[in-house]
Wavefront OBJ file of the C-alpha trace (Angstrom):
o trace
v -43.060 -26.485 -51.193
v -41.275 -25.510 -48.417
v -38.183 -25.124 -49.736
v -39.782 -23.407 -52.528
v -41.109 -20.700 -49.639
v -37.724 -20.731 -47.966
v -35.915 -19.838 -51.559
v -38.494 -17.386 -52.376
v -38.599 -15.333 -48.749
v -34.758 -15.627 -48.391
v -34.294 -12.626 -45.723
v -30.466 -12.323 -47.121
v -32.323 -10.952 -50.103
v -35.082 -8.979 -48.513
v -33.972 -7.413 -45.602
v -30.926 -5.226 -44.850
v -27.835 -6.790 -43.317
v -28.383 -8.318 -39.704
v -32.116 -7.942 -39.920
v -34.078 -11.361 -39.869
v -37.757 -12.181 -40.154
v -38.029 -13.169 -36.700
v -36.935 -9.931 -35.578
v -40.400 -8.542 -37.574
v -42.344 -11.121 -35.739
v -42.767 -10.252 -32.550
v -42.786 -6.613 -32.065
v -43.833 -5.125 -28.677
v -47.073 -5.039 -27.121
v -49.238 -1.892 -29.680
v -46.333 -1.862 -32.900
v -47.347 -3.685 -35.911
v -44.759 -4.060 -38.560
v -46.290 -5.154 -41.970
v -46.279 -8.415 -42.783
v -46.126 -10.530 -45.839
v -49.817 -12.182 -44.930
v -51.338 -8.467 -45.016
v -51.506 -9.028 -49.282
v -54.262 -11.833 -48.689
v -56.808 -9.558 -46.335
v -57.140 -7.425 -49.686
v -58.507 -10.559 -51.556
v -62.203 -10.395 -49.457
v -62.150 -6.476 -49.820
v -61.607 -6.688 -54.138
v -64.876 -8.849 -54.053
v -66.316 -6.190 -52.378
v -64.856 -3.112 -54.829
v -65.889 -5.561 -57.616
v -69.520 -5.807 -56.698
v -69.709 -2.393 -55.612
v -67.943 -1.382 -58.832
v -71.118 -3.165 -60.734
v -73.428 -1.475 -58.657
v -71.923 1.699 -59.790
v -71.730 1.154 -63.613
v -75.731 0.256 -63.645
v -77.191 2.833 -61.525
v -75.068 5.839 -61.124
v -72.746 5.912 -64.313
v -75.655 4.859 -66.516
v -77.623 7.279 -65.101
v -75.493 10.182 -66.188
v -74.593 8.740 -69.270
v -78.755 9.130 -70.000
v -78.424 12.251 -68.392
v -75.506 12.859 -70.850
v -77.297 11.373 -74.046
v -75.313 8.737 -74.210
v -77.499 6.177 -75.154
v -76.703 2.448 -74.917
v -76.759 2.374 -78.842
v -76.567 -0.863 -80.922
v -74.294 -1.328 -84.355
v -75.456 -2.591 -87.440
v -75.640 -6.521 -87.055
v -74.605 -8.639 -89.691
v -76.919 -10.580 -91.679
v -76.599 -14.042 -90.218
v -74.521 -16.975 -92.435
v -73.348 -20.073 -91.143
v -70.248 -19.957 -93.758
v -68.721 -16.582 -92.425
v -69.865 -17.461 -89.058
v -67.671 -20.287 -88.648
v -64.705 -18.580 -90.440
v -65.545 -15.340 -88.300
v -64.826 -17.620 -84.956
v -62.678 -20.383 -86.205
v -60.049 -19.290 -88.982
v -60.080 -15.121 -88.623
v -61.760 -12.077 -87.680
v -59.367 -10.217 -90.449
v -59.634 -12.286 -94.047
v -56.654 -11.650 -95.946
v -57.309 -11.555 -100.167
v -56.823 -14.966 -100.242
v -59.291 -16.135 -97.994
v -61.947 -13.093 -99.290
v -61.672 -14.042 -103.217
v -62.821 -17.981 -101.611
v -65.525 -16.775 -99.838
v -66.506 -14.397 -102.293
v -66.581 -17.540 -105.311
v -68.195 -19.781 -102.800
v -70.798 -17.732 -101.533
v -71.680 -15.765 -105.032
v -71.242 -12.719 -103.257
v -68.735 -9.585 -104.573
v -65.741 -9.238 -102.286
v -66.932 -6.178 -101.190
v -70.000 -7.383 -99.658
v -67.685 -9.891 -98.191
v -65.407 -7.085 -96.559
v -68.394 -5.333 -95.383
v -70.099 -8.386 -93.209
v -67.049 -9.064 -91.659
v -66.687 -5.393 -90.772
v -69.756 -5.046 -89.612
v -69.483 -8.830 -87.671
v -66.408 -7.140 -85.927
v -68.553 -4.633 -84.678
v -71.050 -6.624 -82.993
v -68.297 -7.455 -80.152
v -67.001 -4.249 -79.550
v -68.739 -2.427 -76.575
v -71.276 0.596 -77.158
v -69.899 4.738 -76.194
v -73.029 3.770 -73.253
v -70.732 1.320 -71.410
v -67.462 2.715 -72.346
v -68.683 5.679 -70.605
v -69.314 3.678 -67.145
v -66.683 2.095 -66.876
v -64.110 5.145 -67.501
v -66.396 7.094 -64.756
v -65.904 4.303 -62.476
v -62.351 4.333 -62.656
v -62.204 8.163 -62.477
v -64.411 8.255 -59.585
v -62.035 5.386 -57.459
v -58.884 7.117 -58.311
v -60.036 10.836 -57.801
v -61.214 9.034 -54.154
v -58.003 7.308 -53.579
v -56.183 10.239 -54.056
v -57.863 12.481 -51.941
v -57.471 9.967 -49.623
v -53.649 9.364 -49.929
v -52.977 13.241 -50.135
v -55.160 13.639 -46.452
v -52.410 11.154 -45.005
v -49.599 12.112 -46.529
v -50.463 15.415 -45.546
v -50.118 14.171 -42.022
v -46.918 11.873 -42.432
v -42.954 13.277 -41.988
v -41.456 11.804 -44.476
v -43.987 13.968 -46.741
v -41.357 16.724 -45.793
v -38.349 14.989 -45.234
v -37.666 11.421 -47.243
v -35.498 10.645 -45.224
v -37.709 9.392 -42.492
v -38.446 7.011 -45.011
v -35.051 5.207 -43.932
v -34.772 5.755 -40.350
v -34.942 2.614 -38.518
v -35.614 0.556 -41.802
v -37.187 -1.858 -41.130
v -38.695 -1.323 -37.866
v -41.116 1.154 -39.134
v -44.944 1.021 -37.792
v -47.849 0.405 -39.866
v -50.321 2.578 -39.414
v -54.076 2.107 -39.722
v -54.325 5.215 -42.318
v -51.424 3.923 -44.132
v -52.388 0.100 -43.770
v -56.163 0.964 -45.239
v -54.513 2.869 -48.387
v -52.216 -0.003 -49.056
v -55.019 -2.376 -48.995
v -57.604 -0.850 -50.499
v -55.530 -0.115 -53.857
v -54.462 -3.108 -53.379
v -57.950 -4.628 -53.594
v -58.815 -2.534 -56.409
v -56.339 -3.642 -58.072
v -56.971 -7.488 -57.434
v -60.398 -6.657 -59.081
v -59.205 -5.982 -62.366
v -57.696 -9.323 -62.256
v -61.436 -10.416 -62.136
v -62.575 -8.278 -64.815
v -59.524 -7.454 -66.991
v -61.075 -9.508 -70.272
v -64.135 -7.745 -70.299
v -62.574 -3.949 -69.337
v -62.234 -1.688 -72.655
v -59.338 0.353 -70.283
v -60.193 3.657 -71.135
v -59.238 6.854 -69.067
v -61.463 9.513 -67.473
v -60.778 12.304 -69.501
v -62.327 10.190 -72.249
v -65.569 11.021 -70.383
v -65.419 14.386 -71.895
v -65.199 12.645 -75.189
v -68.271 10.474 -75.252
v -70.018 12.989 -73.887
v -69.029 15.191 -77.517
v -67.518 18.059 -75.067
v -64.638 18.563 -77.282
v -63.751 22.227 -75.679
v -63.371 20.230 -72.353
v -61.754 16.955 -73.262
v -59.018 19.305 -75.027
v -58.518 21.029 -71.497
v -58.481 17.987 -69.480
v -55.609 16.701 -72.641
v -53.710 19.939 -71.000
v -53.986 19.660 -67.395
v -53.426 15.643 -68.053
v -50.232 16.491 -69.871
v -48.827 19.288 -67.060
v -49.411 17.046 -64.135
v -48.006 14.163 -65.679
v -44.247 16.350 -67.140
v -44.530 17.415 -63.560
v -44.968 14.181 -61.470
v -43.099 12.159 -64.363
v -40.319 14.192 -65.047
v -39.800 16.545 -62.301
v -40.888 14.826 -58.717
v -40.377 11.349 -59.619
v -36.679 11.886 -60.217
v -36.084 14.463 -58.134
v -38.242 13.462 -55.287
v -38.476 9.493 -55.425
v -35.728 8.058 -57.362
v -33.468 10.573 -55.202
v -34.322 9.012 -51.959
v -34.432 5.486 -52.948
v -31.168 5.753 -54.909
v -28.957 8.102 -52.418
v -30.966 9.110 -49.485
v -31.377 4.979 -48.476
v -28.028 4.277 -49.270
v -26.902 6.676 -47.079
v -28.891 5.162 -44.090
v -29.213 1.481 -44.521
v -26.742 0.586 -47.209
v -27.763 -1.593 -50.331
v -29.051 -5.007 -49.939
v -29.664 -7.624 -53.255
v -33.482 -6.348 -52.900
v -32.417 -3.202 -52.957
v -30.616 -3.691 -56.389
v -33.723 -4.850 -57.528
v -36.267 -2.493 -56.665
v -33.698 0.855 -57.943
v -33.293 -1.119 -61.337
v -37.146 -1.402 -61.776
v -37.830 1.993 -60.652
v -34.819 3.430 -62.782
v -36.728 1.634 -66.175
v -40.211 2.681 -64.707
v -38.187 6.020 -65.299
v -37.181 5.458 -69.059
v -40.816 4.791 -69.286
v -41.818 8.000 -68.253
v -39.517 9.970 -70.732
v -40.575 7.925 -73.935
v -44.460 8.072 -72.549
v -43.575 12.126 -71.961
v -42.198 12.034 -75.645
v -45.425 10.213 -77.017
v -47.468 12.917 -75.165
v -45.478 16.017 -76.418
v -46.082 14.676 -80.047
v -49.657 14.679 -79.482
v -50.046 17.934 -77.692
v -47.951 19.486 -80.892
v -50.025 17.954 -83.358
v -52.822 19.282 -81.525
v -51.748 22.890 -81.397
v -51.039 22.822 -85.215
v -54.485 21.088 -85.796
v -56.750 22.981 -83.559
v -57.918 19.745 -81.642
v -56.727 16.740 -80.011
v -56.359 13.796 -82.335
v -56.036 9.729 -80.684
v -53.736 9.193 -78.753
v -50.930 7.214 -79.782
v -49.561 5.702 -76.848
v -53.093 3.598 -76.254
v -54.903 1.102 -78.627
v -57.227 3.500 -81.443
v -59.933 3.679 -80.528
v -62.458 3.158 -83.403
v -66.002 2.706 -82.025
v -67.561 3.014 -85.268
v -65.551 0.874 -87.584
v -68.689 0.708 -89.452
v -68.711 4.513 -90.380
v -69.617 3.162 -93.668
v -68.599 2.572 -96.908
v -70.208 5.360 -99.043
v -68.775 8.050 -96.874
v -65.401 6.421 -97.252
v -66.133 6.259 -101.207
v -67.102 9.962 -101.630
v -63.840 11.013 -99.968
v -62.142 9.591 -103.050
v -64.789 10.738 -105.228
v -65.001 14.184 -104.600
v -62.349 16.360 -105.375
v -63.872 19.033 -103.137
v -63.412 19.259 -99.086
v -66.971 19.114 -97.634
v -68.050 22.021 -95.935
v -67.056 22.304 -92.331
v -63.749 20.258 -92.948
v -61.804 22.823 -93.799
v -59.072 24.668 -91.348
v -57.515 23.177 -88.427
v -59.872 20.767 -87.526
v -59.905 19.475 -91.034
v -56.803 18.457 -91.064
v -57.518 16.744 -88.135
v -60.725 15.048 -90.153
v -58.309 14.423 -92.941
v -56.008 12.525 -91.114
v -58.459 10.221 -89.592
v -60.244 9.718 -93.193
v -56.078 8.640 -94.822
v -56.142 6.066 -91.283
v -59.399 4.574 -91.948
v -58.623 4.637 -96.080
v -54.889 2.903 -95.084
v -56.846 -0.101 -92.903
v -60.053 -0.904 -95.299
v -60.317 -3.421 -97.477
l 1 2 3 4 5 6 7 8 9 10 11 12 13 14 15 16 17 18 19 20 21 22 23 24 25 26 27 28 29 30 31 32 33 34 35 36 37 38 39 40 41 42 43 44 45 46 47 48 49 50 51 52 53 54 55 56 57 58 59 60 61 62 63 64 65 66 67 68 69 70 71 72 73 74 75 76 77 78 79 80 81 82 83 84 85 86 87 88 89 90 91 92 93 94 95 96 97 98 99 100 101 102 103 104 105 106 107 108 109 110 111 112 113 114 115 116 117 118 119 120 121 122 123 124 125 126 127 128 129 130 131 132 133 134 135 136 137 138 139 140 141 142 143 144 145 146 147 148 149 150 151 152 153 154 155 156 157 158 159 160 161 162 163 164 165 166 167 168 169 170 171 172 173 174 175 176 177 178 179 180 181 182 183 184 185 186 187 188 189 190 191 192 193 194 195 196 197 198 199 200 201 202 203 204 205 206 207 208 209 210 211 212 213 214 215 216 217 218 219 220 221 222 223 224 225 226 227 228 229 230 231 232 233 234 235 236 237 238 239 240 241 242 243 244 245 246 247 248 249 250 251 252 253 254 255 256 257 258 259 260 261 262 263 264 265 266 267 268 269 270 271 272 273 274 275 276 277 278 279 280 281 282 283 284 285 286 287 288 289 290 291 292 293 294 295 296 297 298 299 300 301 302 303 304 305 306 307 308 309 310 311 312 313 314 315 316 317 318 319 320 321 322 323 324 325 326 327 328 329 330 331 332 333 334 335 336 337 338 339 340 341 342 343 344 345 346
């Protein structure tokens, strides 16, 4: 095991040339350096985010969700049978042909009846608009916090100004309290998702607008959304960050193995950006040309009703007429959605 540490903490890799970790040991009497052991104090502190975080989603998100009308509906339930029980949970949630013609022989019922328990079985598991709701305020709520936080101390910092005092003395650089207490605590925040990240439906805030039907306003928040992130994404990032990592540090300290490392992850983190940019400028133009925004492709679709039922779904081929309402802009965006959901049924 120690070996393993010694491999892993190799200060040939980590630090600059001539720098060891003894030399970050023992500063003088009022410096702190950071340390390696500074990860494990945020471990207590995501307990705390985590209960507080509960507290939260039952009494003050859930309270504006009722205030919202935003009720904690419930789906249709499936009838209960033992036979498509145990297929549900042991062989598939999904039933290809195969498996629905078997069911269908075995339990006298017509396929379609078939298709529509499991349907409606899926949506038994999936989480109500009510606690969607919650949990994207909580989120928004934290990170709206933690930014004004961070933007306070930066405010206050040099290297805000100049990133280049990001590099001077490298790595003999004091740790402040301000910046020690934003490192931990998004730390910790982040270590409580570990606890939670099977149960969280990862939604984002501006999908508060949504389940709260304010179309006008989730379309606005789509807009600022997309402006700050071209501008962070596209413009700072690279200009700003990847500028001072890349040249600005090698002009001070020189490159080191880690320093290979951390410029090849931030350089992809950067490809990232333009094909997420990309994903985001499709949207926003499908948007203009339908007169709404649409789901957005770069997350999972989000269907919370699943279940929006069958005989809908059969007068769209029925009818050759578009129901009132449909027409225009935003029925094309209605159209589109009905061609998705006719594409994945049964």
């Amino acid at each position: 095991m120690a070996a393993l540490s010694a491999w892993f903490w190799n200060e040939r890799f980590w630090l600059p040339h001539n720098v060891t970790w003894a030399d970050l040991a023992d500063p003088a009497p009022g410096v702190e350096y950071p340390k390696a052991g500074h990860l494990l104090s945020a471990l207590p502190l995501a307990l705390v985010i985590f209960f507080v975080r509960i507290f939260f989603e039952r009494f003050i998100a859930s309270g504006c969700a009722q205030s919202l009308r935003i009720q904690a509906d419930v789906g249709r339930r499936a009838q209960p049978n033992a036979v498509l029980e145990k297929v549900f949970t042991s062989i598939t949630k999904n039933p290809d042909s195969r498996h629905l013609d078997g069911l269908s022989k075995q339990l006298d019922w017509e396929v379609r009846k078939v298709q529509r328990w499991f349907r409606h079985r899926r949506n038994q598991d999936k989480p109500s608009t009510h606690t969607k709701f919650c949990e994207s305020m909580w989120r928004f709520t934290f990170y709206l916090c933690i930014f004004t936080y961070g933007i306070q101390f930066l405010w206050q910092s040099p290297w805000m100004w100049d990133t280049r005092h990001c590099w001077y003395s490298y790595p003999y650089q004091l740790l402040t309290p301000g910046l020690y207490h934003y490192y931990v605590t998004e730390l910790a925040f982040y270590w409580s998702l570990m606890f939670s990240q099977f149960t969280d439906i990862k939604r984002k805030a501006a999908k508060l607008a949504n389940y709260a039907k304010y179309q006008r306003l989730c379309d606005f928040l789509f807009i600022v959304f997309s402006v700050v992130f071209f501008i962070t994404r596209l413009v700072i990032f690279p200009i700003w960050i990847l500028n001072t990592t890349l040249f600005e540090s090698w002009a001070i300290i020189g490159p080191y193995p880690s320093w290979w490392l951390f410029n090849s992850l931030l350089l992809i983190l950067q490809v990232l950006h333009i094909i997420w940019s990309y994903l985001i400028a499709r949207i926003a133009l499908k948007a203009m040309l339908r007169g709404k925004v649409c789901n957005d492709v770069r997350s999972d679709i989000e269907s919370s009703s699943e279940e929006e039922s069958d005989a809908p779904r059969e007068g769209l081929r029925a009818s050759p007429h578009t129901p009132k309402g449909e027409n225009g802009t935003n029925g094309h965006c209605a159209a589109t959605k009905a061609r998705a959901q006719n594409h994945s049924s049964w």
